[in-house]
PAGU-818505 format. One record per residue (C-alpha): x, y, z; residue number from 1; chain. Coordinates in steps of 0.05 Angstrom, whole numbers, always signed. Example, Ala and Ser with C-alpha at 12.3 -4.5 7.8 and 13.67 -1.06 7.14 Angstrom:
# residues 2
+--------+--------+--------+-----+---+
|     c1 |     c2 |     c3 |   k | c |
+--------+--------+--------+-----+---+
|   +246 |    -90 |   +156 |   1 | A |
|   +273 |    -21 |   +143 |   2 | A |
+--------+--------+--------+-----+---+
# end
This chain:
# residues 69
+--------+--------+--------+-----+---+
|     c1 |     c2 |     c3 |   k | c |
+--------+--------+--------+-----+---+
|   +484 |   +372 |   -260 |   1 | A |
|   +503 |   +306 |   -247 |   2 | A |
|   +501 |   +324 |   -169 |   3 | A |
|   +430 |   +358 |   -176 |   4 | A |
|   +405 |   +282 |   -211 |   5 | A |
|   +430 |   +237 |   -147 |   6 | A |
|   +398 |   +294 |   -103 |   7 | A |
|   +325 |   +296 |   -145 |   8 | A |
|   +328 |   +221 |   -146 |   9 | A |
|   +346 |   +206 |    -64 |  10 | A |
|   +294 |   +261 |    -49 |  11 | A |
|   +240 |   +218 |    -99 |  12 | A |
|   +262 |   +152 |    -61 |  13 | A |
|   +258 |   +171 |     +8 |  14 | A |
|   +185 |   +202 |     -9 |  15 | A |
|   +167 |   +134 |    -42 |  16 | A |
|   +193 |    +92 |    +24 |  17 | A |
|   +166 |   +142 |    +68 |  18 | A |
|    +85 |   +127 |    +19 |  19 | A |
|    +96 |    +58 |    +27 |  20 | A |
|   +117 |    +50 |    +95 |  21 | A |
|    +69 |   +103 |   +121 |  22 | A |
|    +18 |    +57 |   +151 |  23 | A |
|    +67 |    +22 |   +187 |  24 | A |
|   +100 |    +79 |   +219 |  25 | A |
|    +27 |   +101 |   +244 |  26 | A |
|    +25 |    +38 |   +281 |  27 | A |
|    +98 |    +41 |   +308 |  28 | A |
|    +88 |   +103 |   +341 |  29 | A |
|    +17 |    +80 |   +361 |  30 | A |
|    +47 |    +16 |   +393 |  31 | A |
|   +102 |    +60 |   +429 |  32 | A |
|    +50 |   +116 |   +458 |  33 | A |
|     +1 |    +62 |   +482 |  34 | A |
|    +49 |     +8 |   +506 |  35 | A |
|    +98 |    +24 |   +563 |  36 | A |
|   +143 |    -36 |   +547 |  37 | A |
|   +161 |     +2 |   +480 |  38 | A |
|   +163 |    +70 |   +496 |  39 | A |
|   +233 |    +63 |   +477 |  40 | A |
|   +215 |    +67 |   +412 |  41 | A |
|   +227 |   +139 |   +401 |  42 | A |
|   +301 |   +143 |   +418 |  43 | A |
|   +313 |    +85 |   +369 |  44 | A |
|   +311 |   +134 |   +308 |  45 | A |
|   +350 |   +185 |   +324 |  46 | A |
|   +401 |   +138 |   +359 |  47 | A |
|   +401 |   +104 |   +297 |  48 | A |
|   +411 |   +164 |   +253 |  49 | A |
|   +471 |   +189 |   +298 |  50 | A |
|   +506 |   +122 |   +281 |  51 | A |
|   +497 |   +133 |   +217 |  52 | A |
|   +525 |   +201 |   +221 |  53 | A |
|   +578 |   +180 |   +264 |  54 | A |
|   +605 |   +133 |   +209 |  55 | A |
|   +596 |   +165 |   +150 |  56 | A |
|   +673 |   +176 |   +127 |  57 | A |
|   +668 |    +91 |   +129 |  58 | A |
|   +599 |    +85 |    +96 |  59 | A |
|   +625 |   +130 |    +40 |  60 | A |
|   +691 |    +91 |    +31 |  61 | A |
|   +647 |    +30 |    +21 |  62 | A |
|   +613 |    +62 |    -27 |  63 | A |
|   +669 |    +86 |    -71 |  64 | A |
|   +700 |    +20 |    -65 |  65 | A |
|   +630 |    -25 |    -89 |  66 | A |
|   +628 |    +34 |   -150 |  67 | A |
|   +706 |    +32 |   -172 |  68 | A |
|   +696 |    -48 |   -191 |  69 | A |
+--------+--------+--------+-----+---+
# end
């Protein structure tokens, strides 16, 4: 159950980011369409993402060491 909470809840707070920062994204990918010097902009994402996916054993030990004090 307790797993099933932290899921409900991450899904609710990425939708709530994702509402706020909607506008803004608009623009981003407006900026990086219209603007050759930042049509970069799309690979930053993902790129992003795969570093995060890439260190996820280390993000998780931070984690469970911040939680355990």
């Amino acid at each position: 159950m307790q797993k099933n909470l932290q899921i409900a809840l991450g899904v609710v707070c990425l939708v709530a980011i994702g509402w706020a920062y909607w506008p803004t994204l608009v623009e981003l990918e407006a900026t990086w369409d219209r603007t050759e010097d930042y049509g970069h902009g799309y690979l930053v994402p993902p790129i992003a993402l795969f570093f995060l996916w890439a260190r996820r054993e280390k993000l998780e030990a931070t984690v469970l060491l911040e939680n355990s004090h």
